[in-house]
C-alpha positions in Angstrom: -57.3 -83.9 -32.5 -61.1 -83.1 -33.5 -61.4 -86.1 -36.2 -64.2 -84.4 -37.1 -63.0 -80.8 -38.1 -60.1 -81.1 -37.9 -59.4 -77.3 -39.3 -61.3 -75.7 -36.4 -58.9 -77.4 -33.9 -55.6 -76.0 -36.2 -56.8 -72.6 -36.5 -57.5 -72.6 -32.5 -54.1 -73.8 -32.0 -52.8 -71.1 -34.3 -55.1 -68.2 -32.3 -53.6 -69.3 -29.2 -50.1 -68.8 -29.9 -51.1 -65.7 -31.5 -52.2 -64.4 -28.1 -49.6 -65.8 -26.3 -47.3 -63.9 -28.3 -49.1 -60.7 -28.1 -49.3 -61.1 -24.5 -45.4 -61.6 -24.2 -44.5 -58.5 -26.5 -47.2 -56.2 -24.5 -45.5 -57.2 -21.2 -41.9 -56.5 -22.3 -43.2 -52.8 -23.7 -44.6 -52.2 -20.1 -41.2 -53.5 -18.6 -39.4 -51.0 -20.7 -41.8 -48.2 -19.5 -39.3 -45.3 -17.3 -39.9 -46.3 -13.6 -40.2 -49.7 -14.6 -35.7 -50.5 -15.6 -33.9 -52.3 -13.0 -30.5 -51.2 -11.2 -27.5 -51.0 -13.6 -24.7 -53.4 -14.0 -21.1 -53.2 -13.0 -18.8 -50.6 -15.6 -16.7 -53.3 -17.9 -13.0 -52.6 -17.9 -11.8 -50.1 -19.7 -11.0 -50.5 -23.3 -7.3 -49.2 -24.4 -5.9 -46.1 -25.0 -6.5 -44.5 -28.7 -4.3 -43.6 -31.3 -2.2 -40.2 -30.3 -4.0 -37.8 -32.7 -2.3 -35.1 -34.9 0.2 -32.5 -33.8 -0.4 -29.1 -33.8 0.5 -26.2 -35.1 3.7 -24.4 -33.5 2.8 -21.5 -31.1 4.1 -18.1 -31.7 7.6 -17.3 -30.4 8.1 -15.7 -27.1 8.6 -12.1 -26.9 12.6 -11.6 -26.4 11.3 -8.8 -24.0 9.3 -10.6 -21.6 11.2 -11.7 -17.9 14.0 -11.6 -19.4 14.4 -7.4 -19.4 14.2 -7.4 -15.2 15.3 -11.3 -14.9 18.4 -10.9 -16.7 21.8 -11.9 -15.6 22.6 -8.6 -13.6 22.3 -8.3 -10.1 20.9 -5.1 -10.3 17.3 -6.5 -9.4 19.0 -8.7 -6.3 20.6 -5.4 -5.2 16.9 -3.4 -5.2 15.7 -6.8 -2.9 18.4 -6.6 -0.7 18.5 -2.3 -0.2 14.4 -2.9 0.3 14.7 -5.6 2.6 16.5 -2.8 5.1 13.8 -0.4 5.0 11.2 0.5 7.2 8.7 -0.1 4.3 9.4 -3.3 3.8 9.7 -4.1 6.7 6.6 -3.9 7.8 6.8 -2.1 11.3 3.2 -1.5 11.1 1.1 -3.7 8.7 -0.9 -5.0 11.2 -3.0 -1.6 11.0 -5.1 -3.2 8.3 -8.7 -1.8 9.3 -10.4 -0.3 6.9 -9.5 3.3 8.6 -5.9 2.3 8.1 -5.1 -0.2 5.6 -4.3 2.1 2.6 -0.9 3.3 3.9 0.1 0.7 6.4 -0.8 -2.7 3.8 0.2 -2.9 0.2 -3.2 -4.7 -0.9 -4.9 -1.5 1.0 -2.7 0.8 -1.0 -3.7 -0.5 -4.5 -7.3 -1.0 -3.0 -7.5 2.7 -2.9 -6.8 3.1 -7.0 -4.4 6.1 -6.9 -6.4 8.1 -4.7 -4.6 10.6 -2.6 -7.8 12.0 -0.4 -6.8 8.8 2.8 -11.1 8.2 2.8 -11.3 4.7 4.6 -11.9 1.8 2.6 -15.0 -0.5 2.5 -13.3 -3.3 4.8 -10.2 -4.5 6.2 -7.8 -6.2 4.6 -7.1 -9.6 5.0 -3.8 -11.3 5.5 -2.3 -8.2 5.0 1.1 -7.4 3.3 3.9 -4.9 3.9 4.9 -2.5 1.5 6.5 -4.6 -1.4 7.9 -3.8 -4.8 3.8 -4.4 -6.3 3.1 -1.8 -4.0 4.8 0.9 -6.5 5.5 -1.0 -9.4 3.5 -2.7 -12.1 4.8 -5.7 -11.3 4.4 -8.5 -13.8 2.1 -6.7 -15.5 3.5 -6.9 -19.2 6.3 -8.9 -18.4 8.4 -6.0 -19.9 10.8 -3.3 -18.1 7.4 -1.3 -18.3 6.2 -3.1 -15.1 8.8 -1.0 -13.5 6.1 1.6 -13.7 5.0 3.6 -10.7 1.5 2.7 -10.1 1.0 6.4 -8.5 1.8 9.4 -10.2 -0.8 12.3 -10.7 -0.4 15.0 -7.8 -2.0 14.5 -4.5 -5.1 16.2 -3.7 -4.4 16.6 0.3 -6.9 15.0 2.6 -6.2 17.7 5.0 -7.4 20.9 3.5 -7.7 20.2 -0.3 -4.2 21.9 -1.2 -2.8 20.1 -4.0 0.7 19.1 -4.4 3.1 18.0 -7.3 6.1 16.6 -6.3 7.1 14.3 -9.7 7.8 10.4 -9.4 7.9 11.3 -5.4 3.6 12.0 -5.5 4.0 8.4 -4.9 5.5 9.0 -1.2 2.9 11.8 -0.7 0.0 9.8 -1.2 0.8 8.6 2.3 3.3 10.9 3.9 0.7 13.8 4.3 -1.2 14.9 7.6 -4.3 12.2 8.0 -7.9 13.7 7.5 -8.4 16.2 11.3 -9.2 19.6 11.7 -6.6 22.3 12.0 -7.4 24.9 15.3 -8.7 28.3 13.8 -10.3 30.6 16.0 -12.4 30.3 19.5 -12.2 27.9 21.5 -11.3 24.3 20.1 -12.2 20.8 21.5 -9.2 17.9 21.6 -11.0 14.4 21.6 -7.9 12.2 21.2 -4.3 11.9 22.8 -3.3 11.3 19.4 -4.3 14.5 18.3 -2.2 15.8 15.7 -1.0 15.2 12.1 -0.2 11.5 12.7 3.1 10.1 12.0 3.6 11.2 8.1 3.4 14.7 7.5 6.9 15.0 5.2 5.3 16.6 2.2 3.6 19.2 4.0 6.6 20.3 6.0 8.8 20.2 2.7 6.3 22.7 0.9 5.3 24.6 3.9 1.6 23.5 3.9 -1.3 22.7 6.5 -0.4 24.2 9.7 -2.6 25.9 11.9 0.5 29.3 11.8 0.2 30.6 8.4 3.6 31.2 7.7 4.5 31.6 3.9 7.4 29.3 3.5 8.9 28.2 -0.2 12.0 25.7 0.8 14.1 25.1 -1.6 14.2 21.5 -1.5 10.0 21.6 -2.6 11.3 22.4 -5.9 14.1 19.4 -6.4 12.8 17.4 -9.4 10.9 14.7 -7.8 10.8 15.8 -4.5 12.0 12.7 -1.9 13.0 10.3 -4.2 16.2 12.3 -5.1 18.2 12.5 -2.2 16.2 9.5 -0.1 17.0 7.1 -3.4 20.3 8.7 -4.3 23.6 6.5 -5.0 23.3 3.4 -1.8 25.5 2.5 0.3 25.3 -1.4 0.4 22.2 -1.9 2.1 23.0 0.3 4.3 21.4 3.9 2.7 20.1 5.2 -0.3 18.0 3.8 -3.3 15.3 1.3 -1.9 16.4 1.8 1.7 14.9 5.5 1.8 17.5 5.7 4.8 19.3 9.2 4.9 22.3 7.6 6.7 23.7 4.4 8.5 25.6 3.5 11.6 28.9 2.6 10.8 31.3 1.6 13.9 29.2 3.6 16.4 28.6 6.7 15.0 26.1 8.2 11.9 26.9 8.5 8.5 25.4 10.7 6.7 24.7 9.1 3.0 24.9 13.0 1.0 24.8 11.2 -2.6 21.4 13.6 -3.5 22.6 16.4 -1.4 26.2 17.6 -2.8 24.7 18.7 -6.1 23.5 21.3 -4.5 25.5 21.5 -1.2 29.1 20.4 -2.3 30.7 21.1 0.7 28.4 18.3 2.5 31.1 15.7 0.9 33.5 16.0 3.5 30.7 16.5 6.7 30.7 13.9 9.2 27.2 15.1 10.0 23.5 17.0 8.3 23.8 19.8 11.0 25.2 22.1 8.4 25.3 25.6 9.6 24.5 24.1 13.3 20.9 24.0 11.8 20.0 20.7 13.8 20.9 21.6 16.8 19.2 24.9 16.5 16.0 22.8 15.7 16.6 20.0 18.6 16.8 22.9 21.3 13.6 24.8 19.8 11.5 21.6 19.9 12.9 20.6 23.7 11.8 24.2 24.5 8.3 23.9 23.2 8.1 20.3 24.5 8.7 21.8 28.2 6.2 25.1 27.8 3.5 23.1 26.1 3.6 20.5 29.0 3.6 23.3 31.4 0.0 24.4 29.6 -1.4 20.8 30.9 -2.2 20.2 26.7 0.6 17.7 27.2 1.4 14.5 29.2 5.3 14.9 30.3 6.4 12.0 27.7 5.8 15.1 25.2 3.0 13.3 22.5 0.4 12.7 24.1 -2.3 15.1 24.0 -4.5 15.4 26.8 -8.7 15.7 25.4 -10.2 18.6 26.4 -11.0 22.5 25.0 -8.5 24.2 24.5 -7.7 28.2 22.5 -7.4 28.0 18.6 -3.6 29.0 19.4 -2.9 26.7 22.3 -4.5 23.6 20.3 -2.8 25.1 17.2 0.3 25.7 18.6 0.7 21.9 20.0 -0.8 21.0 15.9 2.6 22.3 14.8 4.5 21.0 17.8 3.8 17.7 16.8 4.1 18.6 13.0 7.8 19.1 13.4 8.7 16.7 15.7 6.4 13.7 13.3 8.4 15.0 10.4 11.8 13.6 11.9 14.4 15.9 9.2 15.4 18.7 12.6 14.7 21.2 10.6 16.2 19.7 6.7 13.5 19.4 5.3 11.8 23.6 5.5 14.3 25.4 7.8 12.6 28.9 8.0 9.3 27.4 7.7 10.4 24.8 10.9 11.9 27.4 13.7 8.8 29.7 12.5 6.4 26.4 13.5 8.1 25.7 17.1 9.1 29.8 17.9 5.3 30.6 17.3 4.0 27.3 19.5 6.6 28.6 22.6 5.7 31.8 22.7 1.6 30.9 22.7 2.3 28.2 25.3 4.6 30.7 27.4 1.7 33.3 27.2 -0.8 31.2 28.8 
């Protein structure tokens, strides 16, 4: 201690530990500074669960229609399943065929890809992991949850991709979307080039045979059966047999012990006496049609248009008739009804394409 001034030395003191102190606070600021904090610690435990809070308010009460109008406890929906589950549809012969060129008759997610559109224009891609036709391919499935997902998801009349024709065939424009000739040229006049064995309608052309449309003979032909009230769908979904035929097999008949049944449910309103016929050749109509289209099988082969196995077209330029005349050929023979379908309009097709081949 300065004896001597002895409040010099206590305000020195007092000065230092002053600046030590502002030292100390000016080096914890720059330690707090960002860049400057050290690695965080280890999370603490975790603390316990709160209180469960209020409850609340009741939800609205389900509709008594939902599920419940198809998921009843009927067995009408497990019938459909099992009748569909028979068919070539469902079955999915072809579903593979899921380029873009094909998928939007031979995959359900094409189908419904193409939005209702009847003109068969190729879609932007193929379709992945494609499906088979399935009851979404038709229906509004799940949808509403109501009956009203047994809605057909196609119904305005088909605009054909062939030559524009349209075509109204009720609930059954659904089938015709797809069972229509695919998008080629029809033969006209001069000379006409093949480029493809497949030449030809390709395998659906149903709706055009059953209204007498798009063939390369112009023969004006108004069957009957184009003016039943939804076309297909009333004798192909008729009354079923099991799972055998009828309703969502689309099968005509079934073999039963060996031989065909026919399954006339749609047909006897109009053709009675088909309730007691063993067979669909009424009037010997089918084996009329068999023998025309073995006769222009052989004559169109004989022409060279035709490999021997009778489809496959051989490329080359041909007449308008000769190339029109194997068109129709193959028309009748891709619709698969013999004849049932358009009668006159049928042995008018095949008796035109002999007698072109036999004049060559």
């Amino acid at each position: 201690m300065n004896q001597k001034h002895p409040t010099k030395w206590l305000l020195g003191v007092v000065f230092g530990a002053l600046l030590l102190l502002a030292l100390a606070v000016a080096m914890t600021g720059c330690a707090s500074e960002p860049g400057a904090t050290g690695p965080a610690g280890p999370a603490g435990p975790a603390g316990p669960a709160g209180a469960a809070g209020a409850a609340g308010p009741a939800g609205a009460a389900a509709d008594a229609g939902q599920c419940g109008d198809c998921h009843n406890d009927s067995d009408a929906l497990k019938a459909k399943q099992v009748q569909a589950s028979q068919s070539l549809h469902t079955g999915g012969m072809t579903f593979e065929r899921n380029g873009a060129s094909c998928a939007a008759c031979h995959t359900s997610q094409g189908f419904a890809a193409r939005g209702g559109k009847s003109d068969m224009v190729d879609l932007d891609a193929a379709i992945s992991a494609p499906a088979p036709v399935n009851c979404r391919t038709c229906h509004n499935i799940h949808e509403t949850g109501t009956a009203a997902d047994w809605a057909l998801t196609v119904s305005a009349p088909v605009t054909l991709a062939i030559n524009g024709d349209t075509l109204d065939l009720g609930k059954a424009n659904l089938c015709a979307n797809c069972h229509q000739p695919r998008k080629v040229a029809i033969p006209t006049t001069g000379d006409f080039e093949v480029t493809s064995s497949r030449f030809g309608p390709h395998h659906g052309p149903q709706s055009t045979m059953l209204t007498g449309k798009a063939t390369y003979l112009d023969y004006k032909s108004s069957s009957v059966h184009a003016n039943i009230p939804d076309g297909c769908i009333t004798c192909h979904m008729a009354e079923p047999y099991g799972k055998q035929s009828g309703d969502h097999t689309w099968k005509m008949a079934y073999e039963y012990h060996g031989h065909e049944v026919p399954n006339v449910a749609g047909c006897i309103t109009c053709h009675p006496e088909l309730a007691d016929d063993a067979t669909f050749d009424r009037n010997g109509l089918v084996t009329e049609v068999e023998a025309l289209i073995e006769e222009a099988k052989v004559a169109l082969i004989a022409t060279g248009i035709l490999l021997e196995n009778g489809s496959t077209t051989v490329p080359g330029t041909y007449s308008a008739e000769l190339a029109g005349a194997c068109f129709d050929y193959k028309t009748v023979v891709e619709d698969r009804s013999k004849g049932i379908h358009n009668p006159g309009f049928t042995k008018a097709l095949l008796k035109n394409a002999i007698a072109i081949a036999n004049a060559q």
